[in-house]
Every structure is written in structure tokens, then in C-alpha cells.
C-alpha positions in Angstrom: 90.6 85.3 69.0 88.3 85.8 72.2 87.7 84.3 75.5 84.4 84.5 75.7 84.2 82.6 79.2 86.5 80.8 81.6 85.1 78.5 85.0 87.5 77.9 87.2 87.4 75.1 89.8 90.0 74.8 92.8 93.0 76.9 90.9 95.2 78.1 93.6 93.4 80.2 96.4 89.8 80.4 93.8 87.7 77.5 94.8 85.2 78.6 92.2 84.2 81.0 89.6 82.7 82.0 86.3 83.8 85.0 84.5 82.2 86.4 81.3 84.6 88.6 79.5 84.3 91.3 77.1 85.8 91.2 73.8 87.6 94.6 73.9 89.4 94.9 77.5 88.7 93.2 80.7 90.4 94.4 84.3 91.0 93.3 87.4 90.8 95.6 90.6 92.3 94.2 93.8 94.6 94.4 96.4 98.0 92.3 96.2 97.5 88.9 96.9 93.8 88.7 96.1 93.8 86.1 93.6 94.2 88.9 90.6 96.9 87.3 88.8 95.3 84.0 89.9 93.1 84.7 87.3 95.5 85.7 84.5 97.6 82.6 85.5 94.5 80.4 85.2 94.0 81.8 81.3 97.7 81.3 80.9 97.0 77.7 81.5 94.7 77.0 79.3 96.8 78.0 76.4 100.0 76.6 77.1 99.4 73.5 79.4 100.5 74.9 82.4 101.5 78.1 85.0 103.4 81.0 83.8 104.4 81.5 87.5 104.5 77.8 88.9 107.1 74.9 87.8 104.8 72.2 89.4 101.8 71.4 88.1 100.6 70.0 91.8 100.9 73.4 93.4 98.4 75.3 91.5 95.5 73.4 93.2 93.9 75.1 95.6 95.1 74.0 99.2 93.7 71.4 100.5 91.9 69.7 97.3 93.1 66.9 95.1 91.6 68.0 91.7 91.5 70.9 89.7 89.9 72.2 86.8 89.6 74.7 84.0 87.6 75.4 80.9 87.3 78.0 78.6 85.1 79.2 75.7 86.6 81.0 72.9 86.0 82.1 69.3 88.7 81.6 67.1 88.6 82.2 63.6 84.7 82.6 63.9 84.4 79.3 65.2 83.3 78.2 68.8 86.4 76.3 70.5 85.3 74.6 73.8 88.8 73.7 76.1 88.7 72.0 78.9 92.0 71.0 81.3 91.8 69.3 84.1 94.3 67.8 86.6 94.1 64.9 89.7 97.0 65.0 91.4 98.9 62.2 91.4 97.6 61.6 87.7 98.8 63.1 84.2 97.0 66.2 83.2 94.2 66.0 80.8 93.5 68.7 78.2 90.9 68.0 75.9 89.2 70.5 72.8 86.0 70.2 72.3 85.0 67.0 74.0 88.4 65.3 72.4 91.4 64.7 74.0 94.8 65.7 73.1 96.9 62.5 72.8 100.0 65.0 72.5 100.1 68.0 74.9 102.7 69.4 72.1 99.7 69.8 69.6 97.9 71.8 71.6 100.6 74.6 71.7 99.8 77.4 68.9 96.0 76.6 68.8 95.3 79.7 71.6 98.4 82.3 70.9 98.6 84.4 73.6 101.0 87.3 75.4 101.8 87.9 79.0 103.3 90.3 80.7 104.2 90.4 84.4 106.5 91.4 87.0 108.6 87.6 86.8 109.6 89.1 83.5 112.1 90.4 84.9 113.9 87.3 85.2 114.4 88.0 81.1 117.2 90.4 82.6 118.5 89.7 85.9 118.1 85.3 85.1 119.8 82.8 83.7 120.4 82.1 79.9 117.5 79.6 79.9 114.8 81.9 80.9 115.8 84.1 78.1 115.9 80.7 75.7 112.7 80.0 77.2 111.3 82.7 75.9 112.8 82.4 72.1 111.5 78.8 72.3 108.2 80.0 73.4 107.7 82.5 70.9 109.0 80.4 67.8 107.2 77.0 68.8 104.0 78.7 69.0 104.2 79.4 65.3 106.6 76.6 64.0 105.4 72.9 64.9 108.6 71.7 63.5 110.7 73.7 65.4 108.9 72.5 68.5 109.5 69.1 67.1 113.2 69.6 66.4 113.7 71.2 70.2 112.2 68.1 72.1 114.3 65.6 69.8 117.6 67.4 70.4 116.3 68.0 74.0 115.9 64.2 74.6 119.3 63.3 72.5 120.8 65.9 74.8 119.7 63.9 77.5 121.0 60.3 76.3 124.2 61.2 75.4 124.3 62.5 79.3 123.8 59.5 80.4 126.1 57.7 78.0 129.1 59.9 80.0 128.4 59.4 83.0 128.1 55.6 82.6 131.1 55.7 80.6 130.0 54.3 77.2 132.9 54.8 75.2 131.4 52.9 71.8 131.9 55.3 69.3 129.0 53.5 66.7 126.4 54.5 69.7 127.7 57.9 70.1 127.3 58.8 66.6 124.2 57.1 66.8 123.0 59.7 69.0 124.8 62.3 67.8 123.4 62.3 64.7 120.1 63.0 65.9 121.6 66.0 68.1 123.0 67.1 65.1 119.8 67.4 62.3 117.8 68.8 65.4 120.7 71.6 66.5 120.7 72.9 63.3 117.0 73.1 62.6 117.0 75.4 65.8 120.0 77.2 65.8 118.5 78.1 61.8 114.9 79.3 63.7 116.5 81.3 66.5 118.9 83.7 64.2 116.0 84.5 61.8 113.7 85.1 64.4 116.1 87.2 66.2 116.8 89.3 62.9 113.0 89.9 62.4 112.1 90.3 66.2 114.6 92.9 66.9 113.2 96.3 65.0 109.5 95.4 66.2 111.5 95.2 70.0 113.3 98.7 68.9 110.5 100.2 68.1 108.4 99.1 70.9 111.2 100.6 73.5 111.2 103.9 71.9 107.3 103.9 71.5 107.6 103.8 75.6 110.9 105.7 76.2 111.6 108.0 73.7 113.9 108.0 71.5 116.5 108.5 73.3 117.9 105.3 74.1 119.4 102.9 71.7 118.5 99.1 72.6 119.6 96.0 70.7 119.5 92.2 71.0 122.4 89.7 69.9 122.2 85.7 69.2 125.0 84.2 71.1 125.4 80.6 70.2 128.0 77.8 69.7 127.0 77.6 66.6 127.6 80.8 65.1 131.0 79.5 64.9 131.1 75.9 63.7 128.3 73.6 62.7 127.2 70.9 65.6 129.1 68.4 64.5 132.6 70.2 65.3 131.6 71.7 68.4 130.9 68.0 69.8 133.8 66.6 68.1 136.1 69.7 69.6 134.7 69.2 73.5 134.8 65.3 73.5 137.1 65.2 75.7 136.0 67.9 78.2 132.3 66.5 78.5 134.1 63.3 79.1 135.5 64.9 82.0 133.0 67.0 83.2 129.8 64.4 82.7 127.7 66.1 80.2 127.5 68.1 77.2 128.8 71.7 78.3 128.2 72.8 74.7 125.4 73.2 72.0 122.1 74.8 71.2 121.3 74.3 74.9 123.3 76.7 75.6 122.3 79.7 73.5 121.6 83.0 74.6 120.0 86.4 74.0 122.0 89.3 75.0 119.9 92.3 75.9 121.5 94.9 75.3 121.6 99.7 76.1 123.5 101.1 73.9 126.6 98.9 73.7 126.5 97.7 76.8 124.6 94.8 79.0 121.3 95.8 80.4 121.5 93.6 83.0 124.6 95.7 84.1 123.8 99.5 83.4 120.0 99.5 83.0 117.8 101.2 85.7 114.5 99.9 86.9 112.8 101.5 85.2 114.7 101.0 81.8 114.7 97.6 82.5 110.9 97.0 82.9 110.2 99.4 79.8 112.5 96.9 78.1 110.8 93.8 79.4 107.3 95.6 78.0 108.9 96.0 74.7 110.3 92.3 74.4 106.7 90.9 75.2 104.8 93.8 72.7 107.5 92.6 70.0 106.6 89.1 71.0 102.6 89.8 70.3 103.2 91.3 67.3 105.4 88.6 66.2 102.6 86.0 66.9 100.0 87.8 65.0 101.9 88.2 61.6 102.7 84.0 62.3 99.0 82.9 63.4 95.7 82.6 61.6 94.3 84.1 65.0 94.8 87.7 66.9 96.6 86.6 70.2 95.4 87.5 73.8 97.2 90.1 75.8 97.1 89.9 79.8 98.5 93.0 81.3 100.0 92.1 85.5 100.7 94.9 87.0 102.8 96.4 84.7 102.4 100.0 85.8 104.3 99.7 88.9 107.5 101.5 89.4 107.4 103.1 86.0 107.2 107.3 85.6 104.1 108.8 84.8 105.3 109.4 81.0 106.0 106.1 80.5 103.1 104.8 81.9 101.3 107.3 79.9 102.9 105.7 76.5 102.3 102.5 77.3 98.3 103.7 77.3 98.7 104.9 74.2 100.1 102.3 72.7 98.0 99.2 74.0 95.2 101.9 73.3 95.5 101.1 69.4 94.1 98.8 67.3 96.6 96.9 67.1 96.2 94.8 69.8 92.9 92.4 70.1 91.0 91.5 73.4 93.3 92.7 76.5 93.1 91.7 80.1 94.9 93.7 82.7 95.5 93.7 86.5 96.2 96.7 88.7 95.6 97.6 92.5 95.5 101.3 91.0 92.2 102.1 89.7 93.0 105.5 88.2 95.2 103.5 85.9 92.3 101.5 84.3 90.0 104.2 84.5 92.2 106.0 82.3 93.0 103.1 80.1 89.1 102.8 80.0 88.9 106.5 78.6 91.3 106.1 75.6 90.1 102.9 74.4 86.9 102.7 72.8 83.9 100.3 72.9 82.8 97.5 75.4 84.8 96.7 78.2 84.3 95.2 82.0 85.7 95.8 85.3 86.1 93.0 88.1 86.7 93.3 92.4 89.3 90.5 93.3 89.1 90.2 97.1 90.5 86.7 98.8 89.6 84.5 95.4 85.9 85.7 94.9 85.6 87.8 92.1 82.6 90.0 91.4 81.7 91.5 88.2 81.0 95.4 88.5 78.0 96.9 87.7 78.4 99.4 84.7 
């Protein structure tokens, strides 16, 4: 898949701009705060309905303006794919393909696959367990409609029997009622998350020692509720408690993916530098996932990943988004030996853009 064009209208601090990309690799040269990742951000949106960096969909218009818009031109699958996604605040968001509007945001989800990585990835590490389910539910639902389906069921059975507790229904009919439905949908997730962890982890190994050598072991683990009894027990076993505590304290809600050096937690022992490598490695395992599982090549955006990294490893990394592996790439850097060096392993077309206070200016080749 390529983005062959995006126009951008009032996205955070760009009030307005037209890019034409290159099929091979695209960069972005700019000082911090620039509007650089603005960019990035902006193609982010069009593919998954909203900001990798921003919660709220009102605070990625520009300051000051009520309305904001994007649309972008891609081919996918030799086929021209016009998207357009446009937002009034105050008002729902509007995303519509070709001239047609989604009546579902959900089915637009897969239709652009596409790869970030940034600095925030680090939350992966240092966050909570939902960033890190976050990003197994990302990754799966991209490729699995049904699993995407099964996750906002349970999600929204989750959130009735919550508010059963806490009013203090105690009607055991409507709690099974709802249970039910918590309980088909936990185990069509829980049954997506293990195999996806048992195929994603080699392709993450490898990637980590493609950037670090091989001489650190790395490894990821499925922690879930469920690895011990089916749904149905674990709900019947903390009754009681959720009772007590008003909600449900247990479940697919609360999985988690433990990252893990050798045999300990990388969130405890891990360097900074070991754990950005490692943060690299989860997103290249999660491109390479999404290609096998779509009909398309996904995009890869690049944000200032060589930062605090050692010049070996950033020279790895070069080599290995250098292959032909990977499809069109778009990377952001205030360094321009980086991308000039990028520029000089990877062959064919590429183009370079100046970021400077939301203007963006193609350079000349």
C-alpha cells in the first residue's frame, strides 16, 4: 500500500498543507516542536480514526478553529482509495472512503494497515497493563474483524455488569444474562491473544537481536486470568469481592504482556537504551505480523527513533529498515546525517521535507 498524497486542514499547529510523497521513503527534517510528528500523527489518523499521541479527538484541531480535516490518496492493492476524515467540534467525526461514509468507524479499521514507532512507546515498558493490551488489541483487530467484534461486546458487557454492582442488582437471571455474553466474548479473545503471542514472539526475538546482538536473551509471556480457569469460574470465584469492591476486578480486561531480559522484568533491569531497542523490536514484529495477516504491505512512520541509542545500534537499525522487507517508510529526525545515511543504503526514489512552525516545504533534489 502507498500514500500517494495527504492535505491537511487545521491539524494541530498545521493550518494547511499538501504533501506528495514518494513511494520508497519520505523524511522529515526539523527542529523539535516544528510540527514534524504533526505530520506522522495526521497519517496515523487517517488509518485508525484517531491520534496516536492524543486521547481527545477535540485537541488535535488547530488552536483557535472549530473544524478540522484530512484526506488522503492511496493505492492499495492497485486500486485508487480516496479517504477523507473530517471533524466539527462539538459533532461526531466523519470518515468517509471514497465519497461514502462509514456508518461503523469499526469497519474502517484494517482497510490502511500501518506501523508506528515513536518515543510514547515507551509507555509499552514503563505504563500500565492497558497500554501494553492496547497494543495486542491493536495489532490483532487490525487483521481479525471478529476479534474486534468479540473485544467491544465483552467491553460493553464489562461495563453493564459495573453498573449492575454498583446499583446493587442482585437478580441472579440478569446477571447471567450478562454474563453470558462476557463469557462467549472472553474466550474468543483470551483464544486470539495466546496465539498471537506464540507467533509474535520469535519475529520480536529476532528483531531485538537484528538491533542488539546476540547477546541478550528477550522474551514475552501472556499473563491472564484465564490461563487458569475458563471465564465462567473466575466470575463465579470473585462474586463476592466485585460485590464489595464495585466492579469486575477480574477478566480479559485485565491481561497482560510481560516484557521480559533474560528472566527478569524489563521494566526493572533494562537500560535506556535496551529498552528502546526493545520497543523498536515489538513495533518491527508488529509490521511484519500485519503483512503476513493483510492483503496490503503496511506503512511504516519512523519518530525520532534514533535518539539516545549508540551508534551500532542505530547503525542496525539502518540496515534493517534498509531491506526489502519493509514497503513505503516515513521517518522524522532533527539529525540530518541520520537520513542522509538512511538515504545512501536504500535504493530508488525518495523525498526530503523542512518542518519549521507547521509549514512544510518540499526540498529540491
Amino acid at each position: 500500500m502507498i500514500l500517494n498524497s495527504i492535505s491537511i486542514l487545521n491539524y494541530k499547529n498545521i493550518a494547511e498543507a499538501r504533501l506528495e510523497f514518494s513511494p520508497n521513503v519520505n523524511c522529515l527534517i526539523g527542529d523539535n516542536g516544528m510540527g514534524k510528528t504533526n505530520i506522522l500523527d495526521a497519517v496515523y489518523y487517517l488509518s485508525f480514526c484517531k491520534s496516536y499521541i492524543n486521547q481527545s479527538d477535540s485537541s488535535v484541531m488547530r488552536h483557535g478553529e472549530t473544524y478540522m480535516m484530512l484526506q488522503g490518496k492511496y493505492t492499495r492493492r492497485d486500486v485508487q482509495e480516496d479517504i477523507s476524515l473530517s471533524l466539527q467540534r462539538g459533532k461526531r467525526k466523519v470518515v468517509r472512503r471514497s465519497g461514502k461514509e462509514y456508518q461503523r468507524l469499526s469497519q474502517h479499521i484494517g482497510l490502511l494497515p500501518l506501523v508506528m514507532i515513536s518515543p510514547m512507546d515507551w509507555d509499552l515498558i514503563r505504563g500500565a497493563g492497558e497500554e501494553r493490551r492496547r497494543f495486542m488489541d491493536q495489532i490483532i483487530s487490525q487483521g481479525d474483524k471478529d476479534y474486534l467484534d468479540a473485544l467491544i461486546r465483552y467491553g460493553k458487557a464489562v461495563e453493564q455488569r459495573n453498573s449492575m454492582i454498583k446499583q446493587g442488582f442482585n437478580d441472579p437471571l440478569l446477571y447471567e444474562t450478562v454474563e453470558d455474553v462476557m463469557c462467549e466474548s472472553a474466550q474468543r479473545v483470551y483464544a486470539a491473544r495466546k496465539a498471537w503471542v506464540e507467533q509474535f514472539t520469535p519475529t520480536f526475538m529476532h528483531y531485538y537481536n537484528a538491533v542488539a546482538g546476540d547477546g541478550e536473551q528477550v522474551s514475552l509471556q501472556y499473563e491472564s486470568h484465564l490461563n487458569e480457569a475458563s471465564m465462567k469460574e473466575v466470575l463465579a470465584a470473585c462474586r463476592e469481592r466485585d460485590m464489595i469492591l464495585g466492579y469486575t476486578s477480574r477478566g480479559v480486561h485485565r491481561d497482560d504482556l510481560e516484557l521480559l531480559l533474560g528472566e527478569h522484568s524489563m521494566r526493572r533491569t533494562g537500560s535506556q537504551g535496551q529498552c528502546k531497542t526493545y520497543t523498536i523490536a515489538l513495533r518491527m514484529a508488529q509490521y511484519d505480523f500485519l503483512r503476513e495477516a493483510s492483503p496490503t504491505t503496511p506503512i511504516l512512520l519512523l519518530d525520532d527513533i534514533f535518539d539516545k541509542l549508540d551508534a551500532h545500534r542505530v547503525e542496525r537499525i539502518v540496515d534493517v529498515v534498509s531491506s526489502d522487507r519493509f514497503g513505503q517508510i516515513f521517518i522524522t529526525d532533527t539529525n540530518r546525517t541520520h537520513l542522509d545515511e538512511i538515504m545512501q543504503r536504500i535504493d530508488g526514489d525518495h523525498c526530503m521535507f523542512t518542518v519549521r512552525d507547521g509549514e512544510v516545504v518540499a526540498d529540491s533534489k
